[in-house]
TORKOL-4160 file (C-alpha; in steps of 0.2 Angstrom, whole numbers, padded with zeros to 4 digits, m for minus):
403
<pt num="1" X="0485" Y="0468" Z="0586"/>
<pt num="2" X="0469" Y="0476" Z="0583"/>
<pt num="3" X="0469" Y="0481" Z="0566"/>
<pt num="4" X="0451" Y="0489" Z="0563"/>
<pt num="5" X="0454" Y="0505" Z="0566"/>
<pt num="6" X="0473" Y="0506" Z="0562"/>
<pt num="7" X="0480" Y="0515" Z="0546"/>
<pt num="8" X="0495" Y="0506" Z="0537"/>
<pt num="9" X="0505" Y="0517" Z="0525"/>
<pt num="10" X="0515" Y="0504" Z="0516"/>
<pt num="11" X="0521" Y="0505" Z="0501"/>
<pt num="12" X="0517" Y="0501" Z="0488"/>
<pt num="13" X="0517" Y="0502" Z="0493"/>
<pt num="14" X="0513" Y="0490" Z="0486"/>
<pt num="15" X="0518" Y="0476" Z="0498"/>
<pt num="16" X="0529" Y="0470" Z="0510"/>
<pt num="17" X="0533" Y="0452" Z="0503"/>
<pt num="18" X="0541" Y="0447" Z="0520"/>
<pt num="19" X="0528" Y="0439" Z="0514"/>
<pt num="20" X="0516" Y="0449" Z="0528"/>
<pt num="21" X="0507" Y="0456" Z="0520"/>
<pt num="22" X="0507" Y="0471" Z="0524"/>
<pt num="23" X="0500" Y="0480" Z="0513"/>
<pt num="24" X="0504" Y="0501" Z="0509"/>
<pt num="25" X="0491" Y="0510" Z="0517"/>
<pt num="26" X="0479" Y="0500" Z="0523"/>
<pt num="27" X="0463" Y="0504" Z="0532"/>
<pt num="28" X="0455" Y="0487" Z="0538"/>
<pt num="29" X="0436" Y="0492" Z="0537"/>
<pt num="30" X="0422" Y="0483" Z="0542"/>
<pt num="31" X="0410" Y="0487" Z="0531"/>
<pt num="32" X="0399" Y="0472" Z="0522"/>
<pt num="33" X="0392" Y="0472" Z="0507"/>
<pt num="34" X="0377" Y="0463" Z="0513"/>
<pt num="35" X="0374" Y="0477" Z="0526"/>
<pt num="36" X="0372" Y="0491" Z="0512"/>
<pt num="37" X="0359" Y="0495" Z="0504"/>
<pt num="38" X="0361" Y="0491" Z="0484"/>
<pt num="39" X="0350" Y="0504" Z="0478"/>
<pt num="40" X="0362" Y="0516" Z="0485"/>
<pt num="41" X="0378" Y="0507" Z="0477"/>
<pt num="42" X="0376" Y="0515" Z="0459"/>
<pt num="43" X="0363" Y="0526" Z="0450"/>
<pt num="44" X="0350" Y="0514" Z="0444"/>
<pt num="45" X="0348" Y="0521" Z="0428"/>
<pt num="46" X="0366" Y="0514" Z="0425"/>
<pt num="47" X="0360" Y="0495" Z="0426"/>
<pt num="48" X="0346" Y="0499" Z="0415"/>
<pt num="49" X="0353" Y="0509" Z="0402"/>
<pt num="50" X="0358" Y="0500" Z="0384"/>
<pt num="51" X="0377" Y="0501" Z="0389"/>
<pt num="52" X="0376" Y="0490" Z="0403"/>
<pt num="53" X="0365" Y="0479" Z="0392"/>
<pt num="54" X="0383" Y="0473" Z="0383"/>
<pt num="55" X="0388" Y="0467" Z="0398"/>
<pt num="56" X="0372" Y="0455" Z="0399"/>
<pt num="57" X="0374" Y="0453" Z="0380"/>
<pt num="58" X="0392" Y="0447" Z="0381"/>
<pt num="59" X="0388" Y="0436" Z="0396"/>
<pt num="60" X="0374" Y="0427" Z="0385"/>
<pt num="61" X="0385" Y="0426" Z="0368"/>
<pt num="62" X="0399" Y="0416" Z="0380"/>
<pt num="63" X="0388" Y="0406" Z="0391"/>
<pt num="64" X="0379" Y="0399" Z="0373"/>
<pt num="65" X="0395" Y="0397" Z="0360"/>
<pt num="66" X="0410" Y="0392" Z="0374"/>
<pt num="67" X="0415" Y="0375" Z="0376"/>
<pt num="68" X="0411" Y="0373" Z="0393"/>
<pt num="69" X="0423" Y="0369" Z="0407"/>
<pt num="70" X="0418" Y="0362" Z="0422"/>
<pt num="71" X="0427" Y="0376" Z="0431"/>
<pt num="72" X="0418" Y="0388" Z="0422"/>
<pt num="73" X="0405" Y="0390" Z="0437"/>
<pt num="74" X="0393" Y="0407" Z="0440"/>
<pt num="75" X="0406" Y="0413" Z="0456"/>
<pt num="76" X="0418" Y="0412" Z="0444"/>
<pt num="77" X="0411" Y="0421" Z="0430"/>
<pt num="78" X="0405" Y="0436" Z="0443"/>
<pt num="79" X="0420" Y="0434" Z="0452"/>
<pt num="80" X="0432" Y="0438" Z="0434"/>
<pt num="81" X="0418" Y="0453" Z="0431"/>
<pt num="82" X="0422" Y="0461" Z="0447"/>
<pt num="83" X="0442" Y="0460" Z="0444"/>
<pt num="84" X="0437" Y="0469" Z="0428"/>
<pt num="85" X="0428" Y="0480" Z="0437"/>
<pt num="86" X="0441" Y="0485" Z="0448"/>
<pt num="87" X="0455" Y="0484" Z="0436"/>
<pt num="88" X="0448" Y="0498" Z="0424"/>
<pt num="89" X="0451" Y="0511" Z="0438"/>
<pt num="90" X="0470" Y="0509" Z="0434"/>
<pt num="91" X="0475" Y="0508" Z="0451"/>
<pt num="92" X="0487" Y="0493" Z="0455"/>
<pt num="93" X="0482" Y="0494" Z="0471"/>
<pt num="94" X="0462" Y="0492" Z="0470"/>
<pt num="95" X="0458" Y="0475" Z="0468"/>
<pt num="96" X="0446" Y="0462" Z="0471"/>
<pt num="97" X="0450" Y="0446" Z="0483"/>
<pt num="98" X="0440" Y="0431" Z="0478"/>
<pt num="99" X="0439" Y="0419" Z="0491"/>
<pt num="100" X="0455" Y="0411" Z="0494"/>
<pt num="101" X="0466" Y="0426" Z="0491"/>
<pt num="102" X="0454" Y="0435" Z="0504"/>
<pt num="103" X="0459" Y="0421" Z="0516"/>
<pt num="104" X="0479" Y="0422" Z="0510"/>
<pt num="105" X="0476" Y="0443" Z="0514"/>
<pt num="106" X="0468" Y="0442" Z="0532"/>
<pt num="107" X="0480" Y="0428" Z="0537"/>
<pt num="108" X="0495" Y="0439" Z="0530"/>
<pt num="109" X="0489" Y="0454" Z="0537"/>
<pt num="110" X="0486" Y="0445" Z="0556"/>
<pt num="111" X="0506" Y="0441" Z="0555"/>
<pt num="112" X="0510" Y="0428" Z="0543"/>
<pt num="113" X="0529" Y="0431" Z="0542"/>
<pt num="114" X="0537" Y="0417" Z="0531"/>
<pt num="115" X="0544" Y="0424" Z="0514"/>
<pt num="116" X="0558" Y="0431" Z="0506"/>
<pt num="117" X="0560" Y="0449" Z="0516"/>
<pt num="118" X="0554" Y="0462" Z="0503"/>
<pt num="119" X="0543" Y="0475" Z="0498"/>
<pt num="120" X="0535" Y="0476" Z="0480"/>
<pt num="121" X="0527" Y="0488" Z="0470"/>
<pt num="122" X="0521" Y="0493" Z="0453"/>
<pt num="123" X="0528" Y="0509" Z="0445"/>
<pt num="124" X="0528" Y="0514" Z="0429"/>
<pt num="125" X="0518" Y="0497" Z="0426"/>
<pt num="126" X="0532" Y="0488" Z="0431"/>
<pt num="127" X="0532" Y="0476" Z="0445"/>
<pt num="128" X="0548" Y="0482" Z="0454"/>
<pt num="129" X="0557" Y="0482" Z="0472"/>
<pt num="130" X="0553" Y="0496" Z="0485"/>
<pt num="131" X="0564" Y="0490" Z="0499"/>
<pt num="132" X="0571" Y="0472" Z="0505"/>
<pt num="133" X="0569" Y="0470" Z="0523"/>
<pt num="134" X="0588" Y="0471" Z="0532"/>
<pt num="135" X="0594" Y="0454" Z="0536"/>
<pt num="136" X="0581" Y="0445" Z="0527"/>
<pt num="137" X="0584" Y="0432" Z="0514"/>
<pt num="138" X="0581" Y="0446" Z="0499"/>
<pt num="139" X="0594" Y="0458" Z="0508"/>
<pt num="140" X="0607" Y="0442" Z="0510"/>
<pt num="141" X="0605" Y="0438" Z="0491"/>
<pt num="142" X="0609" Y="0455" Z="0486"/>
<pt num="143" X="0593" Y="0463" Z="0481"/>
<pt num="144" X="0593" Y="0482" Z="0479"/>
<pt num="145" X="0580" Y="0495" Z="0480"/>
<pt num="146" X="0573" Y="0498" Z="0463"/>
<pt num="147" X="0578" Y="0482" Z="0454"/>
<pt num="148" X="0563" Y="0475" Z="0441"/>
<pt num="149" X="0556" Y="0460" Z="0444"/>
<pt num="150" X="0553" Y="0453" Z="0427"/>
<pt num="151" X="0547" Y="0434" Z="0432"/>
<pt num="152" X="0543" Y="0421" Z="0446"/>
<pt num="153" X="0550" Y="0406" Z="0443"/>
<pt num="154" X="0544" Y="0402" Z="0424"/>
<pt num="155" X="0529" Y="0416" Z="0424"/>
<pt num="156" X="0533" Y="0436" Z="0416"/>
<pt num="157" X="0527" Y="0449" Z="0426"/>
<pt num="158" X="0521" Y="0459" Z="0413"/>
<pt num="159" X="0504" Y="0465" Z="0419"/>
<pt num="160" X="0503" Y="0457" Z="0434"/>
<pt num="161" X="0497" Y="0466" Z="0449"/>
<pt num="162" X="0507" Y="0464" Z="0467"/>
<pt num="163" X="0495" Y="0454" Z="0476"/>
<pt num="164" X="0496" Y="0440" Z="0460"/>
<pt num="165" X="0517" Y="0443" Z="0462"/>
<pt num="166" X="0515" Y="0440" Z="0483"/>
<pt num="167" X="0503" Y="0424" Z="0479"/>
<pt num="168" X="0517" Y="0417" Z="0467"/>
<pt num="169" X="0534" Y="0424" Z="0478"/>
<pt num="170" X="0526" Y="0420" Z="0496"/>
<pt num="171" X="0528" Y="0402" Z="0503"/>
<pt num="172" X="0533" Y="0393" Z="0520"/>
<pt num="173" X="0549" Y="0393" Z="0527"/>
<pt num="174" X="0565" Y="0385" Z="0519"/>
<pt num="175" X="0555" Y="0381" Z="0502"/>
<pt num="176" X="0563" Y="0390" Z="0489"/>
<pt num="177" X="0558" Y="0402" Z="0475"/>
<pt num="178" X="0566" Y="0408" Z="0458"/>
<pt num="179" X="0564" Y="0426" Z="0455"/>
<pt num="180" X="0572" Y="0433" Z="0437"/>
<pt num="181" X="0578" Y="0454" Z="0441"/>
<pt num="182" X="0585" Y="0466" Z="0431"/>
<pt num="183" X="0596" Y="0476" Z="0443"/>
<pt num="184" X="0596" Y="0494" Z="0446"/>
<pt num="185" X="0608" Y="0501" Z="0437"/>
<pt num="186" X="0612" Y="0485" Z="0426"/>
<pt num="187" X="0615" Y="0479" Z="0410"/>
<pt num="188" X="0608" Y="0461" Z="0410"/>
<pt num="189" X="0594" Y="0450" Z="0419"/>
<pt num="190" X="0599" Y="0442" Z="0436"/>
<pt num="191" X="0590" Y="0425" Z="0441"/>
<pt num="192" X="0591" Y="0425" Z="0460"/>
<pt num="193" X="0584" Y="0408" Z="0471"/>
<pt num="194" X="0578" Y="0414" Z="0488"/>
<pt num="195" X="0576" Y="0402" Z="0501"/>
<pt num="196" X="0560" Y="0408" Z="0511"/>
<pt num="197" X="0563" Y="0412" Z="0529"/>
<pt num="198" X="0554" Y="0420" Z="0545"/>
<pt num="199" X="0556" Y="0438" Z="0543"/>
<pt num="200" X="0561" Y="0448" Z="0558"/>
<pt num="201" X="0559" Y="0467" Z="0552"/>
<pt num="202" X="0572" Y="0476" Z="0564"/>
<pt num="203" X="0565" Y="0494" Z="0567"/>
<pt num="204" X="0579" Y="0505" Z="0575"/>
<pt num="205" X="0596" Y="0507" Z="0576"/>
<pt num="206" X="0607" Y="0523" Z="0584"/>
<pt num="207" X="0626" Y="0529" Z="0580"/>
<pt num="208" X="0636" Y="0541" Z="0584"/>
<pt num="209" X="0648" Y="0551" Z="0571"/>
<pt num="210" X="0663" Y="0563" Z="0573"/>
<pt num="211" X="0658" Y="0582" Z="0577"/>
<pt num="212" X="0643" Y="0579" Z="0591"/>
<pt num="213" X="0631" Y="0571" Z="0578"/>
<pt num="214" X="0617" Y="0559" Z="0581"/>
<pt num="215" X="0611" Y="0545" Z="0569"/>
<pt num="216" X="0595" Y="0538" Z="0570"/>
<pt num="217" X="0594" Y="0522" Z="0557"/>
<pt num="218" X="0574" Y="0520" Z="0555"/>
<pt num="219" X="0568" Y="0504" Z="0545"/>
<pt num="220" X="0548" Y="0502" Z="0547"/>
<pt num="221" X="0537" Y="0512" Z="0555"/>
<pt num="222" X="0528" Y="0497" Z="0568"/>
<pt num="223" X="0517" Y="0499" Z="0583"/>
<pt num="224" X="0535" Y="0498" Z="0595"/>
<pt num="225" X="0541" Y="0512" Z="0583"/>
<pt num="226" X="0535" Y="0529" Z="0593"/>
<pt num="227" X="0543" Y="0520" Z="0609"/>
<pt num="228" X="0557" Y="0515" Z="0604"/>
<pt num="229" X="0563" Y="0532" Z="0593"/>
<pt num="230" X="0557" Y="0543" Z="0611"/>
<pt num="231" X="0569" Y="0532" Z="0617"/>
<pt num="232" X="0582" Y="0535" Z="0603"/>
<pt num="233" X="0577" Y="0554" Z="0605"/>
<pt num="234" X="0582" Y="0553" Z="0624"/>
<pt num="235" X="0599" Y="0546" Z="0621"/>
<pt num="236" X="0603" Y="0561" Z="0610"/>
<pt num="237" X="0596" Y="0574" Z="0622"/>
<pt num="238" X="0608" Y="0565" Z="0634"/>
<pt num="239" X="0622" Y="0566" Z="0622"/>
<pt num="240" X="0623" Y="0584" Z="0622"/>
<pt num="241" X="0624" Y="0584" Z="0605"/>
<pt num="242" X="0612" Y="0595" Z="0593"/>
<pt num="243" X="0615" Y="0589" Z="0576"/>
<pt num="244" X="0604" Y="0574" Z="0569"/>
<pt num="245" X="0605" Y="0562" Z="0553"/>
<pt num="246" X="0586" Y="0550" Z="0553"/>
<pt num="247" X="0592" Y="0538" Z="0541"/>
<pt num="248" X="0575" Y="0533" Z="0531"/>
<pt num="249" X="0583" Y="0524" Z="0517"/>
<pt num="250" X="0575" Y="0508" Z="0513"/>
<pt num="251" X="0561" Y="0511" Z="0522"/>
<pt num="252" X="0545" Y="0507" Z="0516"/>
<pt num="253" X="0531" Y="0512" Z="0526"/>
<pt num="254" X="0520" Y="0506" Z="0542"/>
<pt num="255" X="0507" Y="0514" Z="0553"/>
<pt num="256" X="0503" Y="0529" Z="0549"/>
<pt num="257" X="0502" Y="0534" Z="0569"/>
<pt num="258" X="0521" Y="0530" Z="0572"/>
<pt num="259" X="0526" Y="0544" Z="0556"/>
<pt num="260" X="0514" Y="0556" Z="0566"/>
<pt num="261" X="0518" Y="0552" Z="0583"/>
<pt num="262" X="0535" Y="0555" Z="0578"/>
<pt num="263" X="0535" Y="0573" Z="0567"/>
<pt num="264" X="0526" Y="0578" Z="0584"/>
<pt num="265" X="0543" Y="0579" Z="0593"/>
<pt num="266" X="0550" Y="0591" Z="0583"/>
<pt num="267" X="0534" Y="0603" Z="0577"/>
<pt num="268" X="0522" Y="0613" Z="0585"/>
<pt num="269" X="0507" Y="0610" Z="0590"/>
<pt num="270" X="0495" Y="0612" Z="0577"/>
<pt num="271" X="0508" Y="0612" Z="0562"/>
<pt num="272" X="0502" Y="0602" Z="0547"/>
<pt num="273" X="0511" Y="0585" Z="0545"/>
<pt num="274" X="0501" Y="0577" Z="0533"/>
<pt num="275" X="0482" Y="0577" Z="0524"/>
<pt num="276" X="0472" Y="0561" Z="0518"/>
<pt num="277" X="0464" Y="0569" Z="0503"/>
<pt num="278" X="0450" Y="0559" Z="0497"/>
<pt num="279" X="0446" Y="0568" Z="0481"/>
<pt num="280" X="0430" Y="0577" Z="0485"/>
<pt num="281" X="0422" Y="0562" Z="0491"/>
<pt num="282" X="0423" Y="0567" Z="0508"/>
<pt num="283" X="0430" Y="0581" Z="0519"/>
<pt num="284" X="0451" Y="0580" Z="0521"/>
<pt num="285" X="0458" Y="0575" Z="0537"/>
<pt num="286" X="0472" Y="0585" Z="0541"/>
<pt num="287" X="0485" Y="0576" Z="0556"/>
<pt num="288" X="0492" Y="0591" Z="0566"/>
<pt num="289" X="0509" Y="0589" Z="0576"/>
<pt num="290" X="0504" Y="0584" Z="0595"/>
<pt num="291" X="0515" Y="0596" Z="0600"/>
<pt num="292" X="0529" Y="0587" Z="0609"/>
<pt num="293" X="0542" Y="0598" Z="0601"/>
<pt num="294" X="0556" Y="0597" Z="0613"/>
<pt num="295" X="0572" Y="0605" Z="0601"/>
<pt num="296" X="0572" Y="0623" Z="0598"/>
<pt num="297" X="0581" Y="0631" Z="0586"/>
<pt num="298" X="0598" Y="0623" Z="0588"/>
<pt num="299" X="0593" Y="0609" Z="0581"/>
<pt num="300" X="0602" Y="0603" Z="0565"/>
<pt num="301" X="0594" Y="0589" Z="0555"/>
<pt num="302" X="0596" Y="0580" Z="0540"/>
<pt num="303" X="0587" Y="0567" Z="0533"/>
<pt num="304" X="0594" Y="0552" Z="0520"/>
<pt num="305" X="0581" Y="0547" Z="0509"/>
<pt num="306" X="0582" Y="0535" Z="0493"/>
<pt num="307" X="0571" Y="0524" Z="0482"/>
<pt num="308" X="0568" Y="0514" Z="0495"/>
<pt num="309" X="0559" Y="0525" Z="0506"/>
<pt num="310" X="0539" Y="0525" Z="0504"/>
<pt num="311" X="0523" Y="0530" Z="0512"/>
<pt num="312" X="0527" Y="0534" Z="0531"/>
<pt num="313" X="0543" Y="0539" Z="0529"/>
<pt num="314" X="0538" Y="0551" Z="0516"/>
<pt num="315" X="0526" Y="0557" Z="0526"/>
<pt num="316" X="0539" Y="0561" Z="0538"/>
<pt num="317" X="0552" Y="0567" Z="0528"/>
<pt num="318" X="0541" Y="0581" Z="0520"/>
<pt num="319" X="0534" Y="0584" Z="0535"/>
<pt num="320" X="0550" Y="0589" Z="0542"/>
<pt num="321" X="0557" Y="0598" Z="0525"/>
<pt num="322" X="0544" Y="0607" Z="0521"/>
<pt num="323" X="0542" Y="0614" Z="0541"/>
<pt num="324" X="0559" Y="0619" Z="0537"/>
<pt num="325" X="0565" Y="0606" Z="0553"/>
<pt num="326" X="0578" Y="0596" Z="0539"/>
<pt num="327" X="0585" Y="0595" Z="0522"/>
<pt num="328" X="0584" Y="0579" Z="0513"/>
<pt num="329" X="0601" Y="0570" Z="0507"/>
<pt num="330" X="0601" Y="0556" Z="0496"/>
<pt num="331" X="0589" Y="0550" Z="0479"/>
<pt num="332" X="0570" Y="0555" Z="0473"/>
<pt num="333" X="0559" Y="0545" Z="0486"/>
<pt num="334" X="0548" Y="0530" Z="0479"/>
<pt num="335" X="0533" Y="0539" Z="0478"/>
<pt num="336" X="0519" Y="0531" Z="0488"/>
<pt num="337" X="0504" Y="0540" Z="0493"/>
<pt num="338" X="0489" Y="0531" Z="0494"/>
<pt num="339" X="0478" Y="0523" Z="0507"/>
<pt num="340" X="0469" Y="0508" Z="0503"/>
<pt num="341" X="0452" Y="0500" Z="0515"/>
<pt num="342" X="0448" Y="0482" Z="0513"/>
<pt num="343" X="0429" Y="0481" Z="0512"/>
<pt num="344" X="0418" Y="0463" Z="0513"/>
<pt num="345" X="0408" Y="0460" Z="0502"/>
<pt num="346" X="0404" Y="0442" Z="0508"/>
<pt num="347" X="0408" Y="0433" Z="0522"/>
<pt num="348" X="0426" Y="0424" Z="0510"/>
<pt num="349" X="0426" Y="0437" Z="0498"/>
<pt num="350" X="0433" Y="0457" Z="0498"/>
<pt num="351" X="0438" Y="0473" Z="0490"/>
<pt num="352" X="0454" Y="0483" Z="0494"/>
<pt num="353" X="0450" Y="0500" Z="0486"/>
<pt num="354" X="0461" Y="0515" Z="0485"/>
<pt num="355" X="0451" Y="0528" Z="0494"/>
<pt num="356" X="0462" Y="0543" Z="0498"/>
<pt num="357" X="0479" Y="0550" Z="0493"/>
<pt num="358" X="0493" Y="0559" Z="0506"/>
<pt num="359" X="0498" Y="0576" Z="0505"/>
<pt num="360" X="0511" Y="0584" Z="0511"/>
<pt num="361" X="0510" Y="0602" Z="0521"/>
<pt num="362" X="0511" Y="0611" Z="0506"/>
<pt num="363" X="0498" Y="0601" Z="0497"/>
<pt num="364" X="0513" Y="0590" Z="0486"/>
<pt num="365" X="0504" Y="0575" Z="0481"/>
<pt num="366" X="0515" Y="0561" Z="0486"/>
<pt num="367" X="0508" Y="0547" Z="0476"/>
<pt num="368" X="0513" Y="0557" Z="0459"/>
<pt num="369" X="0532" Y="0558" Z="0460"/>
<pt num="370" X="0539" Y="0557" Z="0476"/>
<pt num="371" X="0551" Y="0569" Z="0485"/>
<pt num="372" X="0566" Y="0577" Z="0477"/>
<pt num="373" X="0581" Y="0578" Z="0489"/>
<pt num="374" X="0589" Y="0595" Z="0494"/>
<pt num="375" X="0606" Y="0588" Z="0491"/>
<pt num="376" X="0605" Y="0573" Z="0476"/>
<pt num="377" X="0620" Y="0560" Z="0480"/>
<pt num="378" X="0619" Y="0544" Z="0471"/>
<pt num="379" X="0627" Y="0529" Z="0475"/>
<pt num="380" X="0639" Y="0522" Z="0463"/>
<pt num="381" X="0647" Y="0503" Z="0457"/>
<pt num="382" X="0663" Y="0509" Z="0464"/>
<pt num="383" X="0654" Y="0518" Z="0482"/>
<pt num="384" X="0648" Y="0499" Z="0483"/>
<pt num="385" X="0665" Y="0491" Z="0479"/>
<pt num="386" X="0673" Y="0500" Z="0492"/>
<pt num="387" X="0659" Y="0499" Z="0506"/>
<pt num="388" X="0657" Y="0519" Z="0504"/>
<pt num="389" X="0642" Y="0527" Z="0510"/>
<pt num="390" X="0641" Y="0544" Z="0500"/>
<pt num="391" X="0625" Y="0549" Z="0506"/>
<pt num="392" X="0631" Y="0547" Z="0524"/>
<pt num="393" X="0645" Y="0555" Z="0521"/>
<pt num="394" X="0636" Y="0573" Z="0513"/>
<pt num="395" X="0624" Y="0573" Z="0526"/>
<pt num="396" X="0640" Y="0570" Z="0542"/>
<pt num="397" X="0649" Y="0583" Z="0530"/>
<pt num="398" X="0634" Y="0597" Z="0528"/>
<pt num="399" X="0634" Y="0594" Z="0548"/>
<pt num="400" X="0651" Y="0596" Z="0550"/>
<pt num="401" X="0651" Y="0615" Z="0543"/>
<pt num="402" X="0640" Y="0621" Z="0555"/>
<pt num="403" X="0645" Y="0629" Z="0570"/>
């Protein structure tokens, strides 16, 4: 997979700790700091004025009066400057990678999939779960979308960012790892032990329900994606059926191309689906629909979103809702719209830097809140005791009552 000039969208996000890592939104750039010119990094009058003379003071005052530890070395001293560096933006997602979590990183993102099956992210300041992957060992040990994380194995997750939470949860197949949860919706701390596994993320499934309706269960937006929901799409044209339910539920993201690719079959060509904004810094890029847009106005959609579903497919889903294509059915979305670029600057160390924010067609900020459902239907204890799918349900039933 050539990932150099490939947009990821992943929440949180965040990250996927199948452990990938795929990480939410992610450009790979190539960039090196050693190609850049540093008199054009920051205005020199910065490094020489008295305020960034506390820095120098500061690094004086320690290297004279602390009792020196033969790990205290100058990498590591510029190395824990930088991660403060980056950390004062107060963006969990723009961090810096010293040299062995820049390796951990490009071997995650090149398609390490050992871990436990499920995405992370930081809301709120808390570490908690965006999604776990269907089938993997976090879905089979009853991990929910939403539930806090509050330790790994003996360490509190307060303050921790998601790439410190992947190093500590990720791990090779059948080794084990002790994760401390305070479930969505509960009253007490859970202590769950995972057994890593390869992950296998499943993309697509299709159903078919009572009254001529279609069902498109979407779970990751991969490169196979725009394929294999043409394909989905062609079974319900064939179907003779006009009414359609894309179930986003639990999903957390992927490329960026697949979410665009796939608005494109049901929008006009040139309709807005979504803008990276990068905050004055540089011009917007807007992604227009492609165009395909084989349903006319027959077409019946609904779409089941929940906590779960982040980045691509909120760039989906409000695509479609706010072209007026569908009407959303389910919980407030995650809330994840942000693109990240990993930058070198050596040859073993990097930045992954939060350099744009997605916006939906009608300028809706994604990263700040999410997207509220036209029709709010929350699961309950007793929906899951009895195997009841609610949100389903409203969306077959809304179906149902059009003629």
């Amino acid at each position: 997979m050539n990932t150099e000039n490939k947009k990821l969208t992943y929440a949180l996000v965040g990250v996927p700790v199948i452990v990938l890592v795929l990480f939410i939104g992610i450009f790979i750039g190539g960039r090196n700091a050693s190609s850049i010119d540093r008199s054009d990094l920051v205005d020199q009058s910065i490094v020489t004025s008295e305020k960034f003379q506390k820095f120098w003071k500061a690094w004086q005052i320690l290297d004279n009066k602390f009792v020196t530890s033969a790990s205290s070395t100058v990498d590591s001293k510029i190395y824990g400057a930088i991660q403060g560096l980056a950390s004062s933006y107060g963006d969990p997602y723009t961090v810096f990678f010293p040299p062995e979590q820049s390796k951990a990183f490009q071997e995650d993102i090149s398609g390490n999939f050992q871990g436990v099956g499920m995405e992370i992210g930081i809301r709120e300041k808390q570490l908690q779960v965006v999604s776990p992957i269907k089938d993997s060992p976090a879905y089979k040990a009853g991990v929910k979308s939403g539930d806090l994380i509050l330790k790994i194995g003996d360490k509190s997750t307060a303050e921790m960012s998601v790439d410190a939470a992947v190093k500590l949860i990720r791990g090779p197949k059948d080794t084990e790892v002790k994760i401390t949860f305070f479930p969505v919706g509960g009253a007490k701390t859970i202590e769950k032990t995972i057994i890593r596994d390869i992950i296998n993320i499943p993309t697509l499934d299709t159903e078919t329900k009572p009254g001529g309706i279609f069902v498109i269960k979407l779970y990751s937006f991969t490169a196979d994606s725009p394929n294999l929901f043409r394909n989905a799409l062609r079974q319900f044209v064939a179907s003779g059926d006009h009414k359609l339910i894309l179930d986003l539920r639990g999903n957390p993201g992927g490329y960026l191309d697949a979410a665009w690719d796939m608005a494109s079959w049901f929008l006009p060509a040139g309709e807005t689906v979504v803008t990276e904004d990068f905050g004055g810094k540089d011009t917007p890029k807007v992604y227009r629909s492609k165009g395909y847009n084989i349903f006319n106005k027959n077409l019946n959609m609904m779409i089941l979103v929940d906590n779960g579903s982040a980045s691509a497919s909120e760039i989906l889903a409000g695509a479609l809702k706010e072209n007026g294509i569908a009407k959303l059915v389910g919980t407030k979305t995650f809330g994840k719209g942000s693109v990240q670029e990993l930058v070198s600057l050596t040859s073993d160390t990097s930045l992954k830097v939060t350099i744009a924010r997605w916006l939906t067609p009608k300028g809706h900020n994604l990263s700040h809140d999410g997207l509220d459902p036209d029709y709010e239907v929350v699961i309950t204890d007793k929906d899951v005791a009895s195997k009841t799918d609610s949100q389903m349900n409203k969306a077959v039933e809304l179906l149902q009552a059009i003629q």
